[in-house]
C-alpha positions in Angstrom: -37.7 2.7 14.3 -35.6 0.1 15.9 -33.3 -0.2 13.4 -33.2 3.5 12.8 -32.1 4.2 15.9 -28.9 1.1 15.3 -28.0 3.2 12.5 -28.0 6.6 14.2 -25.7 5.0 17.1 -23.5 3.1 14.6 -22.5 6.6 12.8 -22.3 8.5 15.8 -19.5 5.5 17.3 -17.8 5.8 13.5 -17.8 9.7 14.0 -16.7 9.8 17.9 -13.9 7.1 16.4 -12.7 9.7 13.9 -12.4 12.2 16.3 -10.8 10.7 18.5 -8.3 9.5 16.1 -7.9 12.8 14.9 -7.1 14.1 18.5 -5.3 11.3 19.7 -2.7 11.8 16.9 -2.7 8.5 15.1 -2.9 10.3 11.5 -0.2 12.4 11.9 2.2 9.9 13.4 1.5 7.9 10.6 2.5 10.7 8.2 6.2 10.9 10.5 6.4 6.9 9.5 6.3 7.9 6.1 8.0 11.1 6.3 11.5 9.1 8.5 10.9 6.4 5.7 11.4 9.0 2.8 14.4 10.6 4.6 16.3 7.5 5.2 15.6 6.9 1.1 17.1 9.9 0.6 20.0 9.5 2.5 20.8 6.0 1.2 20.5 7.6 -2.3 22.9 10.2 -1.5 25.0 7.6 -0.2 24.9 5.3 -2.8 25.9 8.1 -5.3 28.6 9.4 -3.3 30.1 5.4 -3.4 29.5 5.2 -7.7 26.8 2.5 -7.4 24.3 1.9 -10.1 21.3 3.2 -9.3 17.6 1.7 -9.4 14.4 4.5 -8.5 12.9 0.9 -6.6 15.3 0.3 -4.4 14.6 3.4 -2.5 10.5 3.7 -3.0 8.9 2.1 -0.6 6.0 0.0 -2.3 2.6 1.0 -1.2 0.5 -1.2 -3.1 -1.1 -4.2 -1.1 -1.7 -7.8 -1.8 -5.4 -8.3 -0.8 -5.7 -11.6 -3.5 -7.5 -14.5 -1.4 -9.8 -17.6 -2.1 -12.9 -15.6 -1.7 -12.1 -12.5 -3.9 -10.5 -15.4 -6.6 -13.3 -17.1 -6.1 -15.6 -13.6 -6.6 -13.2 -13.2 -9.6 -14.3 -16.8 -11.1 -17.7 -16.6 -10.8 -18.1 -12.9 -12.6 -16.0 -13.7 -15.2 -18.3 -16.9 -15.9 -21.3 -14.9 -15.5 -20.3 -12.0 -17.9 -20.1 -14.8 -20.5 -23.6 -16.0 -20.0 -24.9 -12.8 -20.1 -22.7 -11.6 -23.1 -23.8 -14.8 -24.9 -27.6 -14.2 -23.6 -27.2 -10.7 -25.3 -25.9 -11.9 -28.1 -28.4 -14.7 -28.9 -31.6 -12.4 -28.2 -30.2 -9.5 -30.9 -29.4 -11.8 -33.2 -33.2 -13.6 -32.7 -34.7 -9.4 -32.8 -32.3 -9.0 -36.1 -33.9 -11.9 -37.5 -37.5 -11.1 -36.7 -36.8 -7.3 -38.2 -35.5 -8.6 -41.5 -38.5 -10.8 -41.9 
């Protein structure tokens, strides 16, 4: 009961937090970042092709992908890829010991 009652309180904080995000503004801010960001693109494109330069789509896209690589999710990384062998290779073994038996 104890701990249903942590879980009920935890969602209602997350839902409250939403809100008040929501209200507060924060979203839509963030979408003017990105929207000021786009228009200076655009103008420095315009500008660029008014001036003759060579043009390159990177140089005025703003990269949204994030580096989130550390030791832990390497490490995470490591130890799958190690365990997907031992199981392919477990697979592989116990098939080959049922093929054996059903040819027999």
């Amino acid at each position: 009961m104890k701990i249903f009652k942590i879980f009920i309180i935890i969602i209602l904080v997350a839902f409250l937090g939403t809100v008040f995000l929501s209200v507060s503004g924060y979203y839509q801010t963030e979408l003017q970042k990105d929207m000021i960001l786009t228009n200076e693109a655009i103008e420095k494109f315009e500008q660029d092709v008014k001036e003759g330069k060579d043009i390159d789509a990177s140089d005025y896209l703003a990269s949204k992908q994030k580096n989130y690589d550390n030791r832990i999710s390497e490490s995470g990384r490591y130890i799958s890829e190690k365990l997907n062998k031992i199981v392919s290779n477990g697979i592989k073994k116990t098939l080959k010991i049922i093929i054996k038996a059903i040819e027999e």
